[in-house]
C-alpha positions in Angstrom: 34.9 9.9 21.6 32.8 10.3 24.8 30.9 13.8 24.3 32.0 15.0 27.6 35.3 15.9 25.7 34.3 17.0 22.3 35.5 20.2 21.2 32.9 22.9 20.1 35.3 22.7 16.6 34.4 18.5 16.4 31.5 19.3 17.2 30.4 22.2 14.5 32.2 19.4 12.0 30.0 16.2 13.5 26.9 18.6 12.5 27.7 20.2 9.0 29.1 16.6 7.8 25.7 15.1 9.1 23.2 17.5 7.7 25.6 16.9 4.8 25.2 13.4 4.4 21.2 13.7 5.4 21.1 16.0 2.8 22.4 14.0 -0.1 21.5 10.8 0.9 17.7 11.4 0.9 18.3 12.9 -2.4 19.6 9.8 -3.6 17.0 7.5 -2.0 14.3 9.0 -3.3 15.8 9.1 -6.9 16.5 4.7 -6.2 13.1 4.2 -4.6 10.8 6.4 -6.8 13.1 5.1 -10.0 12.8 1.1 -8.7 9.0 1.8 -8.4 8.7 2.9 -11.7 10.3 0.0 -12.9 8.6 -2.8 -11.1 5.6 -1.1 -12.4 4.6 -0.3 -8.6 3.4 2.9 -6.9 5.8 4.7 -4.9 3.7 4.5 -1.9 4.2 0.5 -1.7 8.2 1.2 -2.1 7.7 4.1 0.4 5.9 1.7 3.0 8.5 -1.2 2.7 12.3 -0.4 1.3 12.5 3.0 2.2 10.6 2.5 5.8 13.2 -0.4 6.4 16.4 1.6 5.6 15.2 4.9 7.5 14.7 3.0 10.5 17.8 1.6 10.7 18.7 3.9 13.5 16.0 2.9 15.9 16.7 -0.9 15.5 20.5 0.0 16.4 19.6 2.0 19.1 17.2 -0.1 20.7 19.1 -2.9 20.2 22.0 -2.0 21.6 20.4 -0.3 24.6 18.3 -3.3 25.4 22.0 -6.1 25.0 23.5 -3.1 27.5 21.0 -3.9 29.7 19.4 -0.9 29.0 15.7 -2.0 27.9 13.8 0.7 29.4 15.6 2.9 26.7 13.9 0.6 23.7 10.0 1.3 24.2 10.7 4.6 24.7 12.5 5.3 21.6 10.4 3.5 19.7 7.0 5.2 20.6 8.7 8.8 21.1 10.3 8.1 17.2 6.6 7.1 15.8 5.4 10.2 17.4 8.1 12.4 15.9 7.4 10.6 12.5 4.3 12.1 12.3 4.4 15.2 13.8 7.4 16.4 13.1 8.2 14.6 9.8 4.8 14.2 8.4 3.8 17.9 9.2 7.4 19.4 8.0 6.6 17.3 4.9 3.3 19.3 4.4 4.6 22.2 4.7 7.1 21.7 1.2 4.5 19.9 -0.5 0.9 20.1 0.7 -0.5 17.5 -1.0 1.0 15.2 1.1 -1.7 16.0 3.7 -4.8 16.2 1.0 -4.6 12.6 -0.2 -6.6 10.5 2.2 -5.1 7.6 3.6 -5.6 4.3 1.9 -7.6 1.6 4.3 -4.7 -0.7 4.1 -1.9 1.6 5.3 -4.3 2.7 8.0 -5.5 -0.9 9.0 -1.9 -2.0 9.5 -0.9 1.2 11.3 -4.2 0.2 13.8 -3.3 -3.5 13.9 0.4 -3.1 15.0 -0.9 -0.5 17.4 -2.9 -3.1 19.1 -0.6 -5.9 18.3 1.6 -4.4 20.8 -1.1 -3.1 23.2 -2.2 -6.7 23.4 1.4 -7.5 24.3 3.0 -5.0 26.9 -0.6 -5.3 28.7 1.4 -7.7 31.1 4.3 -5.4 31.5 6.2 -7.5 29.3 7.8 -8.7 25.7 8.9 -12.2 25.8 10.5 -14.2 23.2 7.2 -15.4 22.4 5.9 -11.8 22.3 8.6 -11.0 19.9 8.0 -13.9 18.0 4.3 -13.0 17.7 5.4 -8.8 16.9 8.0 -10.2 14.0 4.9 -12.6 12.6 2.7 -9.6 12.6 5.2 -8.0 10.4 5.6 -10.3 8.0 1.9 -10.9 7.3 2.3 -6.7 7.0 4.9 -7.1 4.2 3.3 -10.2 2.4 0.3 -8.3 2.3 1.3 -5.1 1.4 3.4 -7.0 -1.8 0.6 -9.0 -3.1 -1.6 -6.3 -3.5 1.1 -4.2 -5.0 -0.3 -3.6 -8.2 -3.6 -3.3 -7.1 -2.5 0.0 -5.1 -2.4 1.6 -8.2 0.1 1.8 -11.5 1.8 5.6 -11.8 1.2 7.9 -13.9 1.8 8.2 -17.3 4.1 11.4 -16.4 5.9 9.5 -13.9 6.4 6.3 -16.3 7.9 8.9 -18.6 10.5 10.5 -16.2 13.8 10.6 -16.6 15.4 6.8 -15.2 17.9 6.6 -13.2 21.1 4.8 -12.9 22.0 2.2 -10.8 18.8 2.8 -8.9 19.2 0.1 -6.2 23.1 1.6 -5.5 22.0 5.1 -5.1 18.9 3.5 -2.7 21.8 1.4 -0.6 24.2 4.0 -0.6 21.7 6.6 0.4 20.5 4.5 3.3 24.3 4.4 4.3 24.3 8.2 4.1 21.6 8.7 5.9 22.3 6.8 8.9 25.6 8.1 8.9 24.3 11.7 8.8 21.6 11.2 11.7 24.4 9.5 14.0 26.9 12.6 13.1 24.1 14.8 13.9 22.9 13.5 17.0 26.2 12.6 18.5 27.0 16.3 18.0 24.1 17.7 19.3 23.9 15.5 22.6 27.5 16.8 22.6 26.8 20.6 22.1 23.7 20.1 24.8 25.9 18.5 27.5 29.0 21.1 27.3 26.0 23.6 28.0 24.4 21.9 30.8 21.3 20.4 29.7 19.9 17.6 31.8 20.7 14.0 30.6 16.7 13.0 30.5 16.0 16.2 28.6 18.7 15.5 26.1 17.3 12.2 25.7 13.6 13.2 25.0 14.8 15.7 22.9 18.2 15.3 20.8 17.6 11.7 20.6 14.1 10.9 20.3 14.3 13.4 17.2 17.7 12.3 16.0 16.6 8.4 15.5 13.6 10.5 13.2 16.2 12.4 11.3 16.5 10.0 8.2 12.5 9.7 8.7 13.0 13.6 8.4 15.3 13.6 5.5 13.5 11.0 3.2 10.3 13.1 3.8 11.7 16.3 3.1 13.5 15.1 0.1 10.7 13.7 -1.4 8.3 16.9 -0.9 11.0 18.7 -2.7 10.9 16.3 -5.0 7.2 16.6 -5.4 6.9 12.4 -4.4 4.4 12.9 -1.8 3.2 8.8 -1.9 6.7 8.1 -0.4 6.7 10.7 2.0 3.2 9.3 3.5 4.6 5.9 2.3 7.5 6.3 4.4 6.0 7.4 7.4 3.2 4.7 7.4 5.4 2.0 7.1 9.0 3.4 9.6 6.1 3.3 12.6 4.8 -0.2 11.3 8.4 -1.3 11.4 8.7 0.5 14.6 6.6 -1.0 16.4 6.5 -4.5 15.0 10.1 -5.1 13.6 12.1 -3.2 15.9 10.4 -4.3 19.3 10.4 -7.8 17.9 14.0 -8.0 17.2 14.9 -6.3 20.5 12.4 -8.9 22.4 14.7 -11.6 20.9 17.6 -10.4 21.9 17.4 -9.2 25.0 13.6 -9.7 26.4 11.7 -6.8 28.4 11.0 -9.2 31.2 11.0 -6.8 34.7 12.3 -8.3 37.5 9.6 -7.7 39.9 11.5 -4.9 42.1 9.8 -1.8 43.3 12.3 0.6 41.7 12.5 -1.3 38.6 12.8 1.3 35.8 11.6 -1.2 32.9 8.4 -1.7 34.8 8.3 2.1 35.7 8.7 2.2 31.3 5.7 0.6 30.7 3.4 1.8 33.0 4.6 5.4 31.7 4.1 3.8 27.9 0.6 2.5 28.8 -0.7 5.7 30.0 1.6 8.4 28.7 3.1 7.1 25.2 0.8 4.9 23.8 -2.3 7.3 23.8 -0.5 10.0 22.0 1.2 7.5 19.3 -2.6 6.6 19.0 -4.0 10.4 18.2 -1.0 11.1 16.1 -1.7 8.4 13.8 -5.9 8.8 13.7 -4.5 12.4 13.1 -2.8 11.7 9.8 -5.7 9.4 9.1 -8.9 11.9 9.5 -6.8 15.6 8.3 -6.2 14.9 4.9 -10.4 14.5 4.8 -11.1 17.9 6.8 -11.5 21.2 4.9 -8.4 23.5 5.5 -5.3 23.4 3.2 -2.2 20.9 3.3 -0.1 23.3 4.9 -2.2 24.4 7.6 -3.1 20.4 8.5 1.1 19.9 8.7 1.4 23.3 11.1 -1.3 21.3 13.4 0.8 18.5 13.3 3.9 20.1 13.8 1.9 22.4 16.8 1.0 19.0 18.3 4.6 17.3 18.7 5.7 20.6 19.7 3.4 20.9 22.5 3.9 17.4 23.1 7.5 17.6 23.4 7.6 20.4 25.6 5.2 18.7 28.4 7.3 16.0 28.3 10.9 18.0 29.0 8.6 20.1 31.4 7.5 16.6 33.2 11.5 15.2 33.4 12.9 17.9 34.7 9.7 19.2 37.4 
Protein backbone atom coordinates (compact mmCIF):
# COMPACT_ATOMS: atom_id res chain seq x y z
CA UNK A 1 0.00 0.00 0.00
CA UNK A 2 1.80 3.21 -1.08
CA UNK A 3 2.31 5.21 2.37
CA UNK A 4 0.83 8.27 1.03
CA UNK A 5 -2.51 6.51 1.89
CA UNK A 6 -1.91 4.62 5.11
CA UNK A 7 -4.12 5.25 7.82
CA UNK A 8 -2.58 6.41 11.23
CA UNK A 9 -4.71 3.04 12.53
CA UNK A 10 -2.40 0.74 9.72
CA UNK A 11 0.03 2.43 10.66
CA UNK A 12 0.04 2.13 14.70
CA UNK A 13 -0.60 -1.85 13.53
CA UNK A 14 2.53 -1.99 10.85
CA UNK A 15 4.64 -0.68 14.11
CA UNK A 16 3.43 -2.80 17.21
CA UNK A 17 3.39 -6.04 14.82
CA UNK A 18 7.08 -5.17 13.84
CA UNK A 19 8.54 -4.39 17.15
CA UNK A 20 6.54 -7.61 17.81
CA UNK A 21 8.19 -9.71 15.51
CA UNK A 22 11.80 -7.90 16.18
CA UNK A 23 11.11 -8.72 19.52
CA UNK A 24 10.65 -12.44 19.38
CA UNK A 25 12.63 -13.13 16.58
CA UNK A 26 15.96 -11.98 18.04
CA UNK A 27 14.94 -13.93 20.97
CA UNK A 28 14.87 -16.92 19.05
CA UNK A 29 18.03 -16.28 17.05
CA UNK A 30 20.05 -15.90 19.70
CA UNK A 31 18.69 -19.14 21.55
CA UNK A 32 19.55 -21.12 17.57
CA UNK A 33 22.90 -19.39 17.14
CA UNK A 34 24.27 -19.47 20.77
CA UNK A 35 22.66 -23.19 21.07
CA UNK A 36 24.36 -24.35 17.37
CA UNK A 37 27.62 -22.87 18.69
CA UNK A 38 27.57 -24.83 21.54
CA UNK A 39 27.08 -27.79 19.69
CA UNK A 40 29.68 -27.52 16.96
CA UNK A 41 31.86 -26.99 19.83
CA UNK A 42 32.51 -23.25 18.48
CA UNK A 43 32.52 -19.81 20.17
CA UNK A 44 29.55 -17.72 19.68
CA UNK A 45 31.54 -14.97 18.29
CA UNK A 46 32.51 -17.14 15.03
CA UNK A 47 28.45 -18.00 14.69
CA UNK A 48 27.90 -14.18 15.56
CA UNK A 49 30.33 -13.10 12.66
CA UNK A 50 28.94 -15.50 10.01
CA UNK A 51 25.16 -17.05 10.38
CA UNK A 52 23.78 -14.46 12.40
CA UNK A 53 25.60 -11.40 10.34
CA UNK A 54 24.21 -13.16 7.11
CA UNK A 55 20.53 -13.37 8.28
CA UNK A 56 20.42 -9.76 9.93
CA UNK A 57 21.57 -8.32 6.78
CA UNK A 58 19.13 -9.61 4.77
CA UNK A 59 17.46 -6.25 4.68
CA UNK A 60 20.31 -4.31 3.14
CA UNK A 61 20.94 -6.90 0.37
CA UNK A 62 17.07 -6.53 -0.56
CA UNK A 63 17.18 -3.07 -0.40
CA UNK A 64 20.09 -2.36 -2.27
CA UNK A 65 19.36 -4.76 -4.64
CA UNK A 66 16.22 -3.76 -5.55
CA UNK A 67 17.05 -0.06 -5.62
CA UNK A 68 20.10 -0.64 -7.84
CA UNK A 69 17.66 -3.30 -10.65
CA UNK A 70 15.11 0.02 -10.38
CA UNK A 71 17.71 1.92 -11.58
CA UNK A 72 18.16 3.40 -8.43
CA UNK A 73 22.04 2.66 -7.66
CA UNK A 74 22.91 5.79 -5.98
CA UNK A 75 20.50 4.41 -3.16
CA UNK A 76 22.94 1.11 -2.63
CA UNK A 77 26.27 2.83 -1.39
CA UNK A 78 24.52 4.93 0.65
CA UNK A 79 22.65 2.41 2.56
CA UNK A 80 25.26 0.34 2.82
CA UNK A 81 27.79 2.74 4.55
CA UNK A 82 24.95 4.71 6.51
CA UNK A 83 23.78 0.84 7.83
CA UNK A 84 27.67 0.00 8.92
CA UNK A 85 27.58 3.33 10.65
CA UNK A 86 24.37 2.72 12.52
CA UNK A 87 25.71 -0.85 13.27
CA UNK A 88 28.06 0.51 15.38
CA UNK A 89 26.92 3.41 16.87
CA UNK A 90 23.65 2.84 17.40
CA UNK A 91 23.61 -1.01 17.76
CA UNK A 92 26.92 -1.62 19.20
CA UNK A 93 26.63 1.31 21.77
CA UNK A 94 22.73 0.43 22.71
CA UNK A 95 24.20 -3.10 23.19
CA UNK A 96 26.61 -1.61 25.81
CA UNK A 97 24.45 -0.08 27.48
CA UNK A 98 22.33 -3.68 28.54
CA UNK A 99 25.40 -5.47 28.90
CA UNK A 100 28.67 -3.61 29.32
CA UNK A 101 30.94 -6.17 28.73
CA UNK A 102 30.32 -6.08 25.33
CA UNK A 103 32.47 -2.93 25.14
CA UNK A 104 35.37 -4.28 27.67
CA UNK A 105 36.47 -7.34 25.65
CA UNK A 106 39.07 -6.10 23.16
CA UNK A 107 38.61 -6.85 19.76
CA UNK A 108 40.29 -10.01 18.37
CA UNK A 109 43.01 -9.11 15.48
CA UNK A 110 41.09 -11.25 13.09
CA UNK A 111 37.64 -9.60 13.37
CA UNK A 112 39.48 -6.27 13.25
CA UNK A 113 41.80 -7.15 10.21
CA UNK A 114 38.82 -8.17 8.11
CA UNK A 115 36.81 -5.24 9.22
CA UNK A 116 40.13 -3.06 7.85
CA UNK A 117 40.62 -5.15 4.74
CA UNK A 118 36.99 -4.91 3.39
CA UNK A 119 37.27 -1.25 4.22
CA UNK A 120 40.02 -0.87 1.87
CA UNK A 121 38.84 -3.57 -0.42
CA UNK A 122 36.19 -1.25 -1.43
CA UNK A 123 38.21 1.98 -1.09
CA UNK A 124 40.52 0.43 -3.69
CA UNK A 125 37.47 -0.11 -5.74
CA UNK A 126 35.01 2.99 -5.80
CA UNK A 127 38.44 5.02 -6.21
CA UNK A 128 37.35 5.25 -10.01
CA UNK A 129 33.80 6.21 -9.24
CA UNK A 130 32.84 2.84 -10.04
CA UNK A 131 31.79 -1.05 -9.26
CA UNK A 132 32.04 -3.14 -12.22
CA UNK A 133 31.18 -6.66 -12.63
CA UNK A 134 34.78 -7.31 -12.17
CA UNK A 135 34.78 -5.10 -9.01
CA UNK A 136 31.99 -7.18 -7.72
CA UNK A 137 33.52 -10.15 -8.62
CA UNK A 138 36.76 -9.11 -6.73
CA UNK A 139 34.32 -7.63 -3.46
CA UNK A 140 32.33 -11.31 -3.45
CA UNK A 141 36.16 -13.07 -3.60
CA UNK A 142 37.15 -10.97 -0.71
CA UNK A 143 34.24 -12.33 1.13
CA UNK A 144 34.79 -15.69 0.72
CA UNK A 145 38.45 -15.79 1.66
CA UNK A 146 36.59 -13.77 4.89
CA UNK A 147 34.34 -16.76 5.61
CA UNK A 148 36.93 -19.56 4.76
CA UNK A 149 39.13 -18.02 7.04
CA UNK A 150 37.02 -17.13 9.76
CA UNK A 151 35.80 -21.22 9.64
CA UNK A 152 39.16 -22.75 9.60
CA UNK A 153 40.29 -21.08 12.48
CA UNK A 154 37.10 -21.74 14.30
CA UNK A 155 38.22 -23.64 17.05
CA UNK A 156 41.15 -21.85 17.47
CA UNK A 157 38.95 -18.63 18.51
CA UNK A 158 38.38 -20.29 21.54
CA UNK A 159 36.07 -23.40 22.98
CA UNK A 160 33.14 -21.91 25.58
CA UNK A 161 32.85 -22.14 28.71
CA UNK A 162 32.30 -24.87 30.86
CA UNK A 163 28.99 -22.87 32.01
CA UNK A 164 27.99 -22.34 28.68
CA UNK A 165 28.68 -26.13 27.49
CA UNK A 166 26.32 -26.85 30.49
CA UNK A 167 23.32 -24.65 29.55
CA UNK A 168 20.19 -25.60 28.93
CA UNK A 169 19.99 -26.99 24.85
CA UNK A 170 17.69 -26.00 22.84
CA UNK A 171 15.34 -27.47 20.46
CA UNK A 172 15.31 -27.44 16.99
CA UNK A 173 18.13 -24.84 17.14
CA UNK A 174 18.61 -24.29 13.38
CA UNK A 175 14.46 -23.78 13.04
CA UNK A 176 14.26 -21.28 15.78
CA UNK A 177 17.62 -19.57 13.96
CA UNK A 178 15.62 -19.71 10.31
CA UNK A 179 12.52 -18.74 11.63
CA UNK A 180 13.88 -15.93 13.71
CA UNK A 181 15.71 -14.49 10.66
CA UNK A 182 12.13 -14.56 8.99
CA UNK A 183 10.88 -12.62 11.95
CA UNK A 184 13.20 -10.32 12.00
CA UNK A 185 13.12 -9.16 8.64
CA UNK A 186 9.58 -9.18 8.64
CA UNK A 187 9.52 -6.95 11.74
CA UNK A 188 12.25 -4.36 10.43
CA UNK A 189 10.08 -4.03 7.04
CA UNK A 190 6.77 -3.58 9.19
CA UNK A 191 8.57 -1.05 11.19
CA UNK A 192 10.11 0.95 8.60
CA UNK A 193 7.24 0.92 6.22
CA UNK A 194 5.23 2.37 9.10
CA UNK A 195 7.42 4.83 10.16
CA UNK A 196 8.35 6.27 6.55
CA UNK A 197 4.52 6.21 6.57
CA UNK A 198 3.91 8.12 9.88
CA UNK A 199 6.91 10.62 8.76
CA UNK A 200 5.40 11.47 5.38
CA UNK A 201 1.58 12.14 6.64
CA UNK A 202 3.49 14.67 8.92
CA UNK A 203 5.54 16.33 6.40
CA UNK A 204 8.98 15.34 6.72
CA UNK A 205 11.18 15.75 3.73
CA UNK A 206 11.73 12.60 1.47
CA UNK A 207 15.80 12.89 1.90
CA UNK A 208 15.37 13.23 5.67
CA UNK A 209 13.18 10.28 5.86
CA UNK A 210 15.61 8.41 4.02
CA UNK A 211 18.79 9.22 6.19
CA UNK A 212 16.83 8.70 9.01
CA UNK A 213 13.78 6.00 8.96
CA UNK A 214 15.61 3.99 6.56
CA UNK A 215 19.22 4.10 7.12
CA UNK A 216 18.15 2.94 10.73
CA UNK A 217 15.37 0.63 9.78
CA UNK A 218 17.81 -1.66 7.38
CA UNK A 219 19.94 -1.75 11.20
CA UNK A 220 16.85 -2.77 13.01
CA UNK A 221 17.42 -6.65 13.01
CA UNK A 222 21.33 -5.55 13.59
CA UNK A 223 19.48 -3.71 16.50
CA UNK A 224 17.34 -6.58 17.63
CA UNK A 225 19.99 -9.46 17.51
CA UNK A 226 22.23 -7.06 19.63
CA UNK A 227 19.85 -6.21 22.10
CA UNK A 228 18.65 -9.60 22.51
CA UNK A 229 21.79 -11.02 23.04
CA UNK A 230 22.89 -8.27 25.85
CA UNK A 231 19.82 -9.40 27.54
CA UNK A 232 20.75 -12.52 27.20
CA UNK A 233 24.14 -11.81 28.63
CA UNK A 234 25.82 -13.35 24.88
CA UNK A 235 28.00 -10.37 24.39
CA UNK A 236 30.51 -12.46 21.74
CA UNK A 237 27.43 -12.50 19.30
CA UNK A 238 26.52 -9.05 19.89
CA UNK A 239 30.24 -7.93 18.83
CA UNK A 240 30.17 -10.99 16.61
CA UNK A 241 27.21 -9.78 14.84
CA UNK A 242 28.20 -6.38 14.34
CA UNK A 243 31.79 -7.33 13.01
CA UNK A 244 30.62 -9.48 10.58
CA UNK A 245 26.76 -7.54 9.20
CA UNK A 246 29.48 -4.53 8.17
CA UNK A 247 31.97 -7.28 6.59
CA UNK A 248 28.91 -8.55 4.76
CA UNK A 249 27.99 -5.01 4.09
CA UNK A 250 30.43 -4.02 2.50
CA UNK A 251 31.79 -7.04 0.71
CA UNK A 252 28.64 -9.32 0.11
CA UNK A 253 26.08 -6.85 -0.36
CA UNK A 254 27.99 -4.33 -2.75
CA UNK A 255 29.23 -7.41 -4.58
CA UNK A 256 25.89 -8.88 -5.26
CA UNK A 257 24.43 -5.46 -6.24
CA UNK A 258 27.61 -4.88 -8.69
CA UNK A 259 26.50 -8.05 -10.45
CA UNK A 260 23.32 -7.18 -10.91
CA UNK A 261 23.04 -3.99 -11.75
CA UNK A 262 26.77 -2.32 -12.02
CA UNK A 263 27.45 1.27 -10.47
CA UNK A 264 28.88 2.37 -13.75
CA UNK A 265 28.03 6.50 -14.04
CA UNK A 266 27.29 7.68 -17.17
CA UNK A 267 29.52 10.54 -17.43
CA UNK A 268 26.80 13.41 -17.19
CA UNK A 269 27.26 16.44 -15.01
CA UNK A 270 24.06 15.96 -12.94
CA UNK A 271 24.60 12.34 -12.56
CA UNK A 272 23.49 11.48 -9.05
CA UNK A 273 25.56 8.00 -8.89
CA UNK A 274 28.66 10.02 -9.57
CA UNK A 275 27.46 12.87 -7.19
CA UNK A 276 27.06 9.30 -4.61
CA UNK A 277 30.47 8.52 -4.64
CA UNK A 278 32.18 11.64 -4.46
CA UNK A 279 29.83 12.24 -1.30
CA UNK A 280 30.89 8.46 -0.08
CA UNK A 281 34.62 9.21 -0.72
CA UNK A 282 34.71 12.19 1.35
CA UNK A 283 31.68 12.18 3.56
CA UNK A 284 30.75 8.29 4.28
CA UNK A 285 33.68 6.52 4.03
CA UNK A 286 35.78 8.55 6.74
CA UNK A 287 33.13 8.18 9.29
CA UNK A 288 32.51 4.20 8.64
CA UNK A 289 36.41 4.31 9.14
CA UNK A 290 36.33 6.14 12.86
CA UNK A 291 33.35 4.16 13.79
CA UNK A 292 34.98 0.94 13.32
CA UNK A 293 38.76 2.06 14.88
CA UNK A 294 36.18 3.23 17.53
CA UNK A 295 34.96 -0.15 18.52
CA UNK A 296 38.48 -1.31 18.01
CA UNK A 297 40.57 1.01 20.52
CA UNK A 298 37.40 1.69 23.43
CA UNK A 299 37.06 -1.59 24.84
CA UNK A 300 41.14 -0.93 25.72
CA UNK A 301 40.60 2.73 27.23
CA UNK A 302 39.82 3.07 30.95
CA UNK A 303 36.13 4.13 31.55
CA UNK A 304 33.29 1.58 31.92
CA UNK A 305 31.28 -0.46 29.18
CA UNK A 306 28.42 1.71 29.54
CA UNK A 307 30.02 4.96 29.25
CA UNK A 308 32.16 3.68 25.98
CA UNK A 309 28.48 2.67 24.32
CA UNK A 310 26.94 6.35 25.40
CA UNK A 311 30.08 7.72 23.26
CA UNK A 312 29.07 5.60 20.66
CA UNK A 313 25.70 6.20 20.66
CA UNK A 314 26.66 10.35 21.15
CA UNK A 315 28.64 9.84 17.96
CA UNK A 316 25.94 8.44 15.44
CA UNK A 317 23.64 10.86 17.07
CA UNK A 318 25.66 13.71 16.23
CA UNK A 319 26.48 12.21 13.08
CA UNK A 320 23.00 11.75 12.11
CA UNK A 321 21.88 15.02 12.91
CA UNK A 322 24.66 16.85 10.57
CA UNK A 323 23.62 14.81 7.98
CA UNK A 324 19.58 15.71 8.14
CA UNK A 325 20.96 19.30 8.90
CA UNK A 326 23.17 19.10 5.49
CA UNK A 327 19.87 17.61 3.24
CA UNK A 328 17.68 19.73 4.13
CA UNK A 329 20.10 23.35 4.39
Amino acid sequence: MPVEVMSWTLIAVYLALGFLFLAKGADWLVDGGSSIARKAGISTMVVGLTVVAWGTSMPEVVVSTVAAWQGDTSISIGNVLGSNIANIGLVLGASALVLPRVMEQVLRPRELFWLLVSLGTLWWICSDASITRKDAGILLGVFLAHNVHVWLTARESGFLTDDATASEPVRFPVLKLVVGIALISSGAYLVVEGAVAGATRIGMNEMVVGLTVVAIGTSLPELAAGLGSAFKGESDISLGNVVGSNVFNVLAVLGIVGLVQPLVPTGEADDPLASSFEEALAVDFPMVLGFSLAAAVLPILPGGGRIKGFVLLAGFGTYTTMRVIGATS
